[in-house]
C-alpha positions in Angstrom: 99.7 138.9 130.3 96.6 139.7 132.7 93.2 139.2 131.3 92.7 143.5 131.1 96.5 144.1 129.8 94.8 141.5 126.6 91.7 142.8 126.5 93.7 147.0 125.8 95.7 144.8 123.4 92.8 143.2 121.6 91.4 146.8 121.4 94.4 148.0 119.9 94.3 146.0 117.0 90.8 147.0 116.3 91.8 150.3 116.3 94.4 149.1 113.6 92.0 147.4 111.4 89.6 150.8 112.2 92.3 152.8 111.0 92.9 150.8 108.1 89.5 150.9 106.6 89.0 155.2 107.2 92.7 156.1 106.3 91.5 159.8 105.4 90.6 160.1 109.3 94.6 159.7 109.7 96.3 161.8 108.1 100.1 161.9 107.8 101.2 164.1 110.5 97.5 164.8 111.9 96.9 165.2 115.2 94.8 161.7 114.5 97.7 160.9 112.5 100.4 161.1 115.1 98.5 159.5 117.8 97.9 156.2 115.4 101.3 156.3 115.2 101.9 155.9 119.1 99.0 153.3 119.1 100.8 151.5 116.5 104.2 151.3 118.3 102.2 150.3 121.5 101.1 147.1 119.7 104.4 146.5 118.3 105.4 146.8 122.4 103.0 144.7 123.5 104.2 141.6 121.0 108.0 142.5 122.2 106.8 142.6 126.0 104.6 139.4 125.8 106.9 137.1 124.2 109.6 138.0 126.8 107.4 137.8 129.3 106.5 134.1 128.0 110.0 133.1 127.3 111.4 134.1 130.7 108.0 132.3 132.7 108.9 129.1 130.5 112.7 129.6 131.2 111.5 129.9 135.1 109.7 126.5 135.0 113.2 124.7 133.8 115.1 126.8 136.3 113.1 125.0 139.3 113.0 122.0 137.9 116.7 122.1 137.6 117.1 123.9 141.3 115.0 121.1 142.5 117.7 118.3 141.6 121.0 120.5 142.0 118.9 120.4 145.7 118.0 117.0 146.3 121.8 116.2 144.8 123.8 118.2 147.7 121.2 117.1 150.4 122.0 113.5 149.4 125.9 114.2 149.7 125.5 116.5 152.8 123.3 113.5 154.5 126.1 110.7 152.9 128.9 112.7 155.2 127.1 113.6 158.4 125.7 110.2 158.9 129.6 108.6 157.6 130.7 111.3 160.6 128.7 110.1 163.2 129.5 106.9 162.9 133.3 108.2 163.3 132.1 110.2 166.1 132.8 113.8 164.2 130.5 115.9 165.9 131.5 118.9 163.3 129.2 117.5 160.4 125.5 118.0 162.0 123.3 119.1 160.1 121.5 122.2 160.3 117.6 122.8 160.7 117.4 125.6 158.4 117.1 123.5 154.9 117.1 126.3 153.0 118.8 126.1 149.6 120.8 129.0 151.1 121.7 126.9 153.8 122.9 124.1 152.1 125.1 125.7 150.1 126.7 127.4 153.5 126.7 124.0 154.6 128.2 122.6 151.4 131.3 124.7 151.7 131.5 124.3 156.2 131.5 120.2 155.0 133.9 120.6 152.3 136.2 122.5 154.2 135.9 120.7 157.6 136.3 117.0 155.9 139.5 118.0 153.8 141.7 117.6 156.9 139.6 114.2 157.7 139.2 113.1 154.2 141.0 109.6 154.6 139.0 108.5 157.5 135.5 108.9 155.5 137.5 107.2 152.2 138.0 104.6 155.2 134.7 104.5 155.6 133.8 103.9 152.1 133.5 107.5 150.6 134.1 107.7 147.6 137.9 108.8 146.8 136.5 112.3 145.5 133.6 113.0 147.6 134.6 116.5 148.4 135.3 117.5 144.8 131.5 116.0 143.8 130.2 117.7 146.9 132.2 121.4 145.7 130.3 120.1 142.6 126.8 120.2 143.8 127.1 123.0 145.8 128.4 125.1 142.6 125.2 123.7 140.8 122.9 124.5 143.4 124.4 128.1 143.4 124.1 128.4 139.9 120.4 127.4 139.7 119.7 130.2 142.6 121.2 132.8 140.2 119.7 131.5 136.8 116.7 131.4 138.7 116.7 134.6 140.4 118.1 136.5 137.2 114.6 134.6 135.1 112.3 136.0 137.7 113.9 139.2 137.6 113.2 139.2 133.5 109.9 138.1 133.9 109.2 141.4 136.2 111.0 143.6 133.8 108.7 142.4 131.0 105.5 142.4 132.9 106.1 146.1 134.4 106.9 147.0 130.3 103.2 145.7 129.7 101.9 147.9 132.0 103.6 150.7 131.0 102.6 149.9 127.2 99.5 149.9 128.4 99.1 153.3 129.8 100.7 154.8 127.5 98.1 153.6 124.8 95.2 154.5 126.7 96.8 157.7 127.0 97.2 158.4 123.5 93.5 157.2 123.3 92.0 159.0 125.2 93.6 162.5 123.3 92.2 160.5 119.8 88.7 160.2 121.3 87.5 163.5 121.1 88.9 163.8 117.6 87.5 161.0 116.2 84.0 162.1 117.5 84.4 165.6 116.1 85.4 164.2 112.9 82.5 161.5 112.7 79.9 163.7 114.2 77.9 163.4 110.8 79.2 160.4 110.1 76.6 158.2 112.3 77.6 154.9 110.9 81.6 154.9 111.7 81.2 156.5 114.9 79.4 153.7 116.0 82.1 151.5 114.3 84.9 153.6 116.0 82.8 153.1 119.2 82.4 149.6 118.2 86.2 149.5 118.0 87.4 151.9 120.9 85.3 149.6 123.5 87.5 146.9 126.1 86.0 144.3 126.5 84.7 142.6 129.0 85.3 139.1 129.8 82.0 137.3 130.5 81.6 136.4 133.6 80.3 132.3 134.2 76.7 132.2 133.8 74.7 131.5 137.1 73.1 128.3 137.3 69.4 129.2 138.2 67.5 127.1 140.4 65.0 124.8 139.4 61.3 126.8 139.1 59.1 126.4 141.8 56.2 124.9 141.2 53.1 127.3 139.9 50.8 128.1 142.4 48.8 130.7 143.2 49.8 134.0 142.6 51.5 135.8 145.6 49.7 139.2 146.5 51.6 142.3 146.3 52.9 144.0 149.3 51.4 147.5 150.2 53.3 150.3 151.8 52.5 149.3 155.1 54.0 145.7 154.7 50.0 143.9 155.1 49.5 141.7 151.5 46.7 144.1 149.5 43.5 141.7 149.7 42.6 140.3 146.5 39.1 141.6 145.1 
């Protein structure tokens, strides 16, 4: 999740524990009430959202690791038979420019289906016997990474766009229960500033900035007067 998408979630829960320790504020069926209970199925949301969102970025990371070899395994094949071919003097195998996975599964199946016809001369020329079935292989494996891949991105999207809309839905129903709560506290001084307390995002601190070493002391630097001249010391 983003760093204010944690911080709404993190003030959720306080609002949970706040909840818990005044329950007479939140009534069943309230207006309070009701509005807790959209806060609590926000946080119960949010859990849902984040994990998917955390299981689909994971599932990403092994999805290009495995595009990566199902890539590096066709290029290998696709190289094996264009440079077998122009030694045979086959000027249909060159390779294209464009190394794009997409492209080297279009060239994938162009090889594969060019070198059937030819496939004794590159076993001549120490192929192996099924070279076009591993290469239909690889190319199949590459195209299935693309999709896994494609379909894990697509989940983590789904997920992250759920966040947000958790999240605006909560601060919705928040800011209805803000008023309430300080109509019902108004003479309550001491839980208003715990449901302030409670309500508040927080803010992430930003890092400290390093000062600069002091300057030595010296004397003191005469204040500047409205016409810009330093006031003369008496």
């Amino acid at each position: 999740m983003t760093s204010l998408n944690k911080r709404v979630y993190e003030m959720l829960v306080r609002i949970r524990v706040f909840a818990q320790s005044y329950p007479h504020l939140f009534a069943k069926g309230s207006p309070a009430g009701q509005l807790l209970d959209e806060i609590e199925s926000a946080i119960q949301k949010f859990s849902v959202h984040k994990t998917s969102q955390a299981s689909s970025k994971g599932d990403a990371k092994v999805s290009t690791a495995a595009r990566a070899l199902a890539r590096a395994t066709l290029r290998s094949q696709l190289d094996a038979i264009s440079r077998t071919a122009r030694g045979l003097k086959l000027g249909q195998f060159w390779l294209s420019r464009d190394k794009s996975d997409r492209s080297l599964v279009e060239m994938g199946h162009m090889f594969a289906s060019r070198a059937e016809p030819l496939k004794q001369m590159f076993i001549d020329s120490h192929l192996a016997a099924d070279f076009i079935e591993q290469l239909n292989v690889a190319v199949q494996k590459l195209e299935k990474t693309i999709t896994d891949q494609v379909f894990r991105e697509n989940m983590r999207k789904a997920a992250t766009s759920a966040i947000d809309e958790t999240r605006n839905d909560a601060l919705s129903a928040l800011e209805r229960l803000d008023p309430l709560m300080e109509n019902l506290l108004r003479d309550d001084r001491p839980a208003l500033t715990v449901w302030q307390s409670a309500r508040h995002v927080e803010r992430y601190a930003s890092p400290r900035r390093i000062e600069p070493d002091a300057a030595p002391e010296g004397p003191p630097i005469p204040p500047i007067t409205n016409n810009g001249a330093a006031a003369a010391q008496t």
